[in-house]
N, C-alpha and C positions, 0 to 999 in steps of 0.2 A: 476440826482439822483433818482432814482425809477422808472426809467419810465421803461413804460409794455407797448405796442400796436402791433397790427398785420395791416397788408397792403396787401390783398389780391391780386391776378396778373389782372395787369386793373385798379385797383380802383386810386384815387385820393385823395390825404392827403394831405391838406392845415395845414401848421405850422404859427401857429401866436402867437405876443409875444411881449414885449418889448422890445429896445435895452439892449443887456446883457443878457438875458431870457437862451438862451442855443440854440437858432434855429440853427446858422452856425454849432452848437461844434454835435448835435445830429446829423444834415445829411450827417454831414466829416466820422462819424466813418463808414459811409453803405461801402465807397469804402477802407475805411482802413485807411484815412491818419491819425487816428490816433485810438489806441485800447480801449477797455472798460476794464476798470479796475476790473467790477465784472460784473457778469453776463454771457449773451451771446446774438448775433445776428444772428437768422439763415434767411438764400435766401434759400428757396426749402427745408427747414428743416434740413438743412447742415452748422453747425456752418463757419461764411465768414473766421473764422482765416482757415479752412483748405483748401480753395480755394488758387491757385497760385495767387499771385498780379497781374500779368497781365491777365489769366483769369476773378477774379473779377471785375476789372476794364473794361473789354471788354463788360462785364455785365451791368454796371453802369454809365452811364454819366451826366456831371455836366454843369450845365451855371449856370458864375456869373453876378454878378450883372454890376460889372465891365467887359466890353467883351475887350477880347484877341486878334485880328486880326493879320495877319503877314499878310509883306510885300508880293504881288503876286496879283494874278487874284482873281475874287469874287469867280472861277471854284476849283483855286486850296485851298481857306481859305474852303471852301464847304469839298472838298475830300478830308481834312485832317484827317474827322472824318470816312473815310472811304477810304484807298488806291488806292481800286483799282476799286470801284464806278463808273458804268456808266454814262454818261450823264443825261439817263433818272432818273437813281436814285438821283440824285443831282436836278435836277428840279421836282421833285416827294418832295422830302427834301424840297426845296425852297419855294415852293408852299403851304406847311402844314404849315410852319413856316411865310406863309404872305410876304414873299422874292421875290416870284416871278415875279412879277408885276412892281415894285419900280426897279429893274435887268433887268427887258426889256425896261425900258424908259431910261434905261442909253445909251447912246452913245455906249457902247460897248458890253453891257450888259453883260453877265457872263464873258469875257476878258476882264472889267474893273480891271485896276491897282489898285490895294488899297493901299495909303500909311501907314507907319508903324504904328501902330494901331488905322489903320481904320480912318484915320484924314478928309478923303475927304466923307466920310456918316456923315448922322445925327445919335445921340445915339437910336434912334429906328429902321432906319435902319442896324447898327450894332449889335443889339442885336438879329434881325431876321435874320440875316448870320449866328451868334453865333448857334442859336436856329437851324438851319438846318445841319450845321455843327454838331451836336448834336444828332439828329433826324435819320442820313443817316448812321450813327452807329450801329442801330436798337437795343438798349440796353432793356433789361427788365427791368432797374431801370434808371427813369433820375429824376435829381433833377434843378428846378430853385429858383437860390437862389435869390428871388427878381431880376429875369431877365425879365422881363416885366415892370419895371418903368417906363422905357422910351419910354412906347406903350401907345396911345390910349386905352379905355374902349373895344371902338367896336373891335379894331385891336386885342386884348391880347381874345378878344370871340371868336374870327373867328379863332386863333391860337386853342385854345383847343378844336372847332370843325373839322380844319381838322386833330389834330391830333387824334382823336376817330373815323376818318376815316381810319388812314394809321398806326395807333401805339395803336392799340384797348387792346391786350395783357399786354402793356408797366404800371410799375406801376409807377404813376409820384407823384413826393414831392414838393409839391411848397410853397417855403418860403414866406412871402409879407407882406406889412404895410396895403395892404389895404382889407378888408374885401371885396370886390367886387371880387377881384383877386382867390378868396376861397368857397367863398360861395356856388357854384356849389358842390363844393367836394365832396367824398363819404362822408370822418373822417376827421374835424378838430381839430388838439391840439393845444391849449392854454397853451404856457409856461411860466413858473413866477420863476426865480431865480434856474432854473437847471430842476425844477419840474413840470409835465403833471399837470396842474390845473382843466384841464377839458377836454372831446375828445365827438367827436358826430356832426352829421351832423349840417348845420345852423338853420334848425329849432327847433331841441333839445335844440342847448344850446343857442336859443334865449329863452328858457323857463327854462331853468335849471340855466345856468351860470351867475353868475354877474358882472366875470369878461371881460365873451365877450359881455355880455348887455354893458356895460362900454366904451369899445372899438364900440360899433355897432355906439350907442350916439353921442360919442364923433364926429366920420367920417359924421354922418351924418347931425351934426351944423355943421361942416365945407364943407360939401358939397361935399363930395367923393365917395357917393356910387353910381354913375352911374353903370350902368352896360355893 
């Protein structure tokens, strides 16, 4: 309800929020799955309702939190987000997404069988197949929606540097519980009950906000803000 922000081509917008806040229900509407009741959302200054669905979507890509896997090789879960994808753009993908490496110690390595979703990786390695599958898309808008849970501090860093190596254009959304995950950001919003409560990089609204002082606090008695 109200909300207002811009996301320049490139930049980084961390959403943070409470469970319930609105984070999933605001970043579903970029690719359409579901419409805004008032207002509007423009990509390139072009309201998305007049884009073809599939256009848009070719534009925008998602990782959930929960990763998707199908049955088949690591090559082919990689080239579904891209058909007709090279090798080397799959290991190009792989590689930004922190895959590559974990994929060549396998026995098979990219002709690893994956059973049906992904049961023979661990959840961080499936999340970084996810994240490459994602990547080799080359979308201008990706969204992770708390797709990096299952990563390491240093592992979920080295991810958002090489993707500022290989997806410099790409404007990325990243949903997360934990302030470490965001803090980088260009804009982060703080959502409270549907509502923008606050936006601006981490060191603004460590002096402005109370509600992300609140949240900074709290992670940091519990001891989460590695980075």
């Amino acid at each position: 309800e109200g909300v207002s922000f811009t996301a320049e081509p490139g930049e980084t917008i961390g959403i943070l929020g409470e469970t319930g806040s609105g984070k999933s229900t605001l970043v579903n509407l970029l690719p359409r799955l579901y419409d805004v009741t008032e207002g509007q959302i423009l990509l390139d200054g072009i309201d998305i309702r007049n884009y073809r669905i599939k256009d848009l979507r070719q534009r925008v890509s998602v990782v959930l939190q929960e990763t998707i896997l199908f049955s088949g090789t690591i090559r082919e879960n990689i080239r579904w987000g891209k058909s007709d994808a090279t090798d080397e753009e799959i290991i190009t993908a792989a590689k930004a997404a922190q895959a590559h490496d974990f994929i060549m110690n396998l026995p098979k390595q990219y002709e690893t069988e994956l059973g049906q979703r992904g049961v023979n990786v661990s959840g961080g390695q499936k999340q970084r197949i996810s994240i490459a599958r994602a990547l080799i898309q080359n979308p201008n808008i990706i969204i992770f929606d708390d797709s990096t849970s299952a990563v390491d501090s240093l592992t979920e860093k080295n991810i958002r540097q090489g993707m500022s190596e290989t997806h410099k254009e790409c404007t990325k959304f990243i949903i997360a519980q934990r302030i470490s995950s965001v803090r980088h950001a260009d804009k982060i919003l703080v959502l409270s009950g549907g509502k923008i409560v606050a936006q601006g990089d981490h060191n603004y609204l460590m002096e402005t906000s109370v509600d992300y002082q609140e949240i900074y606090a709290s992670q940091a008695k519990k001891g989460v803000m590695a980075e």
